[in-house]
DRENTI-837914 format. One line per 4 residues: number of its first residue (from 1); for each residue x, y, z of C-alpha. Coordinates in nm, 2 decimals, always signed. Layout:
<recs>
NUM	X:Y:Z ~ ...;
</recs>
This chain:
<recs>
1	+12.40:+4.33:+16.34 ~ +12.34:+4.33:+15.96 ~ +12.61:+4.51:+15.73 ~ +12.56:+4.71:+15.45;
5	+12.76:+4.63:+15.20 ~ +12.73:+4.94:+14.94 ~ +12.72:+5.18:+15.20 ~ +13.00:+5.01:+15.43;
9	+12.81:+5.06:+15.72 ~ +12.62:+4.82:+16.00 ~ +12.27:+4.85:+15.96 ~ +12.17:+4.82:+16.36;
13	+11.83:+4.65:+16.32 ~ +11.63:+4.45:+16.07 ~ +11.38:+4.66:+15.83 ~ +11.10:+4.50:+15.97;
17	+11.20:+4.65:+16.33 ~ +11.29:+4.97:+16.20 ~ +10.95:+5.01:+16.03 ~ +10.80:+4.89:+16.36;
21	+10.97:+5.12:+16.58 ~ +10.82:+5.40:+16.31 ~ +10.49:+5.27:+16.34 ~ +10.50:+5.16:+15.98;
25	+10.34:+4.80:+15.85 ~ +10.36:+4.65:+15.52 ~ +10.03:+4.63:+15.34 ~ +9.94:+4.29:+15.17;
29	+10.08:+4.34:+14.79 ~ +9.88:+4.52:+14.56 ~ +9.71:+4.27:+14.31 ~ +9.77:+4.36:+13.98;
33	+9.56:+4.51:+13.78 ~ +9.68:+4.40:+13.42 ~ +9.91:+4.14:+13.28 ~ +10.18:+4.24:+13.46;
37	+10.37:+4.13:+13.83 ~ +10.42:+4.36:+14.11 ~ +10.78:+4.30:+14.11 ~ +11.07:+4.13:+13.91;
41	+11.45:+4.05:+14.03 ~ +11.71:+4.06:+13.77 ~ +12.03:+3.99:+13.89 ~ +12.12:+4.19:+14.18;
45	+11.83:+4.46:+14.13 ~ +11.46:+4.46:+14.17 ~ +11.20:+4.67:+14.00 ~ +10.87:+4.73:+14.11;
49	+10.60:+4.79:+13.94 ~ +10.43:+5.13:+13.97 ~ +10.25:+5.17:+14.29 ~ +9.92:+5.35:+14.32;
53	+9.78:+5.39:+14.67 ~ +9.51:+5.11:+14.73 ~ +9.33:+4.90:+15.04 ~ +9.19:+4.60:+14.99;
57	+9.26:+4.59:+14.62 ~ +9.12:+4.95:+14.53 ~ +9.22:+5.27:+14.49 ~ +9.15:+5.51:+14.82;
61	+9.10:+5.80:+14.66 ~ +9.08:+5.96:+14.31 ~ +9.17:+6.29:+14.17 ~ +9.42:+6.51:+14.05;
65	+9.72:+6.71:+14.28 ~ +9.63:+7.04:+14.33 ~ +9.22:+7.07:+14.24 ~ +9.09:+6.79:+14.44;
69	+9.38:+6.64:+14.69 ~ +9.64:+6.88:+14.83 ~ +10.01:+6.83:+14.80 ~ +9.97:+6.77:+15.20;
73	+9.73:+6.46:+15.13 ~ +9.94:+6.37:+14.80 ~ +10.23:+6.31:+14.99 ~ +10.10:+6.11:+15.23;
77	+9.93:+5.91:+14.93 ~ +10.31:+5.93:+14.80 ~ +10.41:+5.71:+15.12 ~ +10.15:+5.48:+15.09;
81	+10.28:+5.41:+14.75 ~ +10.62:+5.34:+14.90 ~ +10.51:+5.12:+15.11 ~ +10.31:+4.92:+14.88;
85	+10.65:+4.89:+14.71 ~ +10.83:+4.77:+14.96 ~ +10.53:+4.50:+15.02 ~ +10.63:+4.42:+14.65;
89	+10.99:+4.44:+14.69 ~ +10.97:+4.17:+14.96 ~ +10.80:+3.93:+14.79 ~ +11.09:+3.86:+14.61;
93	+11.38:+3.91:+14.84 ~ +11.42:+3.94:+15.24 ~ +11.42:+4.36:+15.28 ~ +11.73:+4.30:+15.50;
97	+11.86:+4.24:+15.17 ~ +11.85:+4.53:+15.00 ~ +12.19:+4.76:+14.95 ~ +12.02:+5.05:+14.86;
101	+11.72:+5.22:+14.69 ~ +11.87:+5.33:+14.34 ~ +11.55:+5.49:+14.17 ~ +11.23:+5.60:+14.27;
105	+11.02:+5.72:+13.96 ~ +10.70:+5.93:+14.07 ~ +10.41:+6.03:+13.92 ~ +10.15:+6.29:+14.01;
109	+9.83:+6.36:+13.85 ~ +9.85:+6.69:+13.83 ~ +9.58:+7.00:+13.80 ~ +9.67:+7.23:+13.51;
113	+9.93:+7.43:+13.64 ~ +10.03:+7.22:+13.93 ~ +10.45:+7.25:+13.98 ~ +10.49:+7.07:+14.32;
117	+10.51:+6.71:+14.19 ~ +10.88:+6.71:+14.37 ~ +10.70:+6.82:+14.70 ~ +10.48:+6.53:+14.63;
121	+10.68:+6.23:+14.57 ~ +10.89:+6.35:+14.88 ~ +10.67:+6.17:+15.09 ~ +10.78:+5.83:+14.91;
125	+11.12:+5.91:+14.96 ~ +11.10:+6.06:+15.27 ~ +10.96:+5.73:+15.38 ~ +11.30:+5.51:+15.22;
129	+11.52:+5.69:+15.41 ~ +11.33:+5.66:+15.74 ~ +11.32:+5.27:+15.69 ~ +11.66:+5.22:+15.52;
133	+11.89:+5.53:+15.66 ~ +12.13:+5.62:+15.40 ~ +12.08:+5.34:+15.18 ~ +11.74:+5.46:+15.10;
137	+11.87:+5.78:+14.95 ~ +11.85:+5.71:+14.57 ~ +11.80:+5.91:+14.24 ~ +11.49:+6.01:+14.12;
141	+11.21:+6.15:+13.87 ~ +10.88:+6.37:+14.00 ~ +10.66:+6.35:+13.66 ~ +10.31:+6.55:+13.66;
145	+10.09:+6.38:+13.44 ~ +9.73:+6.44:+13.26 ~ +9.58:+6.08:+13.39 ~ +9.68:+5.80:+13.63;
149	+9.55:+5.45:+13.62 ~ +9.19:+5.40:+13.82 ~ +9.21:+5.74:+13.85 ~ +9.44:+5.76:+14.14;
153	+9.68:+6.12:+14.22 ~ +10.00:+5.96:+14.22 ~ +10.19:+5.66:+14.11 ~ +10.55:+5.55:+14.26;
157	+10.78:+5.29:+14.10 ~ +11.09:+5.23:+14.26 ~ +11.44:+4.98:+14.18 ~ +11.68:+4.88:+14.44;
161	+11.97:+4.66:+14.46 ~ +12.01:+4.35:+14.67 ~ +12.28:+4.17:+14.84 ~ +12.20:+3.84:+14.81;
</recs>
């Protein structure tokens, strides 16, 4: 049994078993696509560098929230984001390791007049608190924005802290 240490509370299972029991898999980590890495550990927290939703390397799909992609497809685009971040997180640090998600940052390309960004990036964090329970419930910023990079609908950054 692993124990959460912020939380107080034994985790039952190991991420990896909890995302297989969801039917989740961690995608191969995002390469980047500047002069930047997809994730950094300073002290006892990581941050990730934003996330956009992308196979093999490229982005799946293009547009902006609420002309070309619904919030319905957003969102799920939000979850691939997340995890694509936790792909990052754990190429720093086990995933059994993490305390708890403390920020998700999330960013939707948004059609003029689009207000749903929040409905959005629920997907990403709908998807932390599946995986990590209430460790995975964490603070955070939905952001509608004129442009994403490569064109993709919506951009998720997240930091958590680590145990070990």
């Amino acid at each position: 049994m692993l124990y959460d240490i912020s939380m107080g509370n034994p985790r039952e299972k190991s991420v990896r078993s909890t995302m297989s029991s969801l039917g989740l898999a961690l995608p191969d980590v995002s390469p980047p696509k500047g002069a930047y890495v997809p994730a950094v550990r300073s002290g006892n927290l990581v941050f990730v560098s934003g996330q956009v939703p992308m196979v093999g390397g490229e982005v799946v799909v293009t547009g902006k929230v609420g002309a070309e992609i619904t919030v319905e497809d957003a969102r799920a685009l939000s979850r691939q984001c997340a995890l694509a971040a936790l792909a990052a997180i754990g190429s720093v640090v086990d995933l059994d390791d993490v305390a708890q998600v403390v920020k998700v940052v999330g960013f939707v390309a948004s059609a003029q007049g689009f207000v749903d960004q929040a409905k959005v990036v629920d997907g990403a964090s709908g998807l932390f608190f599946e995986v990590f329970g209430d460790v995975g419930r964490h603070a955070r910023s939905a952001v509608g924005v004129a442009e994403l990079p490569l064109g993709a609908p919506v951009e998720i950054e997240v930091v958590v802290q680590v145990d070990r």
